[in-house]
C-alpha positions as CSV (number, residue, x, y, z in Angstrom):
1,X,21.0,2.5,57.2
2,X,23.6,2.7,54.7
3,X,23.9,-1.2,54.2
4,X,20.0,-1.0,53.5
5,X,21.0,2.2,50.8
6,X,23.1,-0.2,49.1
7,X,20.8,-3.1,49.1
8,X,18.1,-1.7,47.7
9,X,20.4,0.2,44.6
10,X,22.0,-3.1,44.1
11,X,18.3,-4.7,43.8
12,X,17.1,-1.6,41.8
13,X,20.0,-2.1,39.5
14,X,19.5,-6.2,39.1
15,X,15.8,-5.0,38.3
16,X,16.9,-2.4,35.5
17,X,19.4,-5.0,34.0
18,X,16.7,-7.0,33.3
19,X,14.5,-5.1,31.6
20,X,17.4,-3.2,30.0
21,X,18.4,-7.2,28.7
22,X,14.7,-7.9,27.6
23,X,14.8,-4.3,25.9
24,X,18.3,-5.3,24.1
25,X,17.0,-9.0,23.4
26,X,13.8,-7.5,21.2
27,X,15.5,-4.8,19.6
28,X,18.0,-7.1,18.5
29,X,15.3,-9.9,17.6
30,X,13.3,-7.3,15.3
31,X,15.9,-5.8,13.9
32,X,17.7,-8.4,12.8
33,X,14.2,-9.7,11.1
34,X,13.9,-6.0,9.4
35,X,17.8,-6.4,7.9
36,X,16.6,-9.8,6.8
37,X,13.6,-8.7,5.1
38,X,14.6,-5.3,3.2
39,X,14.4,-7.0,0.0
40,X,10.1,-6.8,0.4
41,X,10.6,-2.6,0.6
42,X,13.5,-2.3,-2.4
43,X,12.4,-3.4,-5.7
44,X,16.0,-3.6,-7.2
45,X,19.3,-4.8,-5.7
46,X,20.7,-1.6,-5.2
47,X,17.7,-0.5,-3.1
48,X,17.5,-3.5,-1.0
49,X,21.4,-3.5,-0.1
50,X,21.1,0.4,1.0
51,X,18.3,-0.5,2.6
52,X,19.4,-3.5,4.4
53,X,22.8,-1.4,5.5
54,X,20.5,1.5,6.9
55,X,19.1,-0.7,8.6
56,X,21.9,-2.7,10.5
57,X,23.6,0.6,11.2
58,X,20.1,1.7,12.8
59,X,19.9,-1.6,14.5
60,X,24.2,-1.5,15.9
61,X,23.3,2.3,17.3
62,X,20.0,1.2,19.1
63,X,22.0,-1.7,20.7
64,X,24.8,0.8,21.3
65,X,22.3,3.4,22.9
66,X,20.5,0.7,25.0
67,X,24.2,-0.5,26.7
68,X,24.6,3.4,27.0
69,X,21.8,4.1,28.6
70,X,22.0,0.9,31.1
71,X,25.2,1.8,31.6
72,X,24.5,5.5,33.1
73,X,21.4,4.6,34.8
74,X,23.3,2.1,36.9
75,X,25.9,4.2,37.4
76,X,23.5,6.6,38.6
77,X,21.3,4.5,40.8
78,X,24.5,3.2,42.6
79,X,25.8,6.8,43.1
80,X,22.7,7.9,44.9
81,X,24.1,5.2,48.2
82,X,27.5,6.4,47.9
83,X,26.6,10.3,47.6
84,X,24.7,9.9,50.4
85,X,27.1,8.3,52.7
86,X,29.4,10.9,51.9
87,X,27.4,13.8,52.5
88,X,25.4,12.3,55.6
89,X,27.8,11.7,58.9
90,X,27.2,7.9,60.0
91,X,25.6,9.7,63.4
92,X,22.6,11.0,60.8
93,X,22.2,7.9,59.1
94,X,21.8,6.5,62.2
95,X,19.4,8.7,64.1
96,X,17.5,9.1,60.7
97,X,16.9,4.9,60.9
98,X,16.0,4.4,64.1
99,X,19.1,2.7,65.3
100,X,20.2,3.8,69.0
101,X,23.6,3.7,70.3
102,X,23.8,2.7,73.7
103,X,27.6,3.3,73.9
104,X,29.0,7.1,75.1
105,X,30.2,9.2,73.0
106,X,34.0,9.5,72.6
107,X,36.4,12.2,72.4
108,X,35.7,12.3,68.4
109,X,31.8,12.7,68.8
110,X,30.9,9.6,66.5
111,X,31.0,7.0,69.5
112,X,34.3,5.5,69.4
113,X,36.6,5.2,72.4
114,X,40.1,4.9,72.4
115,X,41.8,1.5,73.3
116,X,43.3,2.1,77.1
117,X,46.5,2.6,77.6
118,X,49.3,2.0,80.6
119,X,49.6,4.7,82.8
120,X,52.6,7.3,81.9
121,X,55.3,6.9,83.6
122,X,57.1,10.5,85.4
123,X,60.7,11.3,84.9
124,X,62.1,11.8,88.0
125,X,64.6,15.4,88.4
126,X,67.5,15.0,90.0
């Protein structure tokens, strides 16, 4: 169960970097065509360099943002698997996917048994 928690936030997260790459990619495309073009709003030099710096700033804080934002969303789609497998005990996870365990349960509860040992040997009194 938790392998398949992590699969599917890994895939999840492949899935958001792409749209979060295609999202970067056109912001970056039309904005770099608006800095290139603010001469057509100004009508004098002045105008169209303010203009044309408002506009890259506006363009290098979107990309900024967009990073951000894929940044925490990944962050927080991989933290859902781990969260989980923190607060749920591996017998949970199991019982909760179906899985049974055809093993005993060992002095710990959670199925594991001890390796066997030698017998221990008695001291003798004199």
């Amino acid at each position: 169960m938790r392998r398949l928690l992590w699969v599917i936030a890994w895939i999840a997260v492949a899935i958001w970097s792409l749209v979060a790459w295609g999202t970067y990619g056109l912001f970056d495309l039309f904005g770099g065509m608006a800095v290139r073009n603010a001469d057509m709003i100004g009508a004098t030099p002045e105008s169209v360099e303010w203009i044309a710096w408002a506009l890259a700033a506006l363009r290098g804080l979107g990309l900024g943002a967009i990073v951000f934002v894929w940044g925490l969303v990944s962050l927080l789609t991989l933290a859902v698997p781990a969260v989980l497998g923190l607060l749920v005990p591996r017998s949970q996870l199991a019982s909760m996917s179906g899985e049974r365990r055809d093993y005993p349960a060992g002095p710990r509860g959670d199925g594991y048994q001890p390796p066997p040992q030698a017998p221990l040997r008695q001291i003798e009194r004199r």
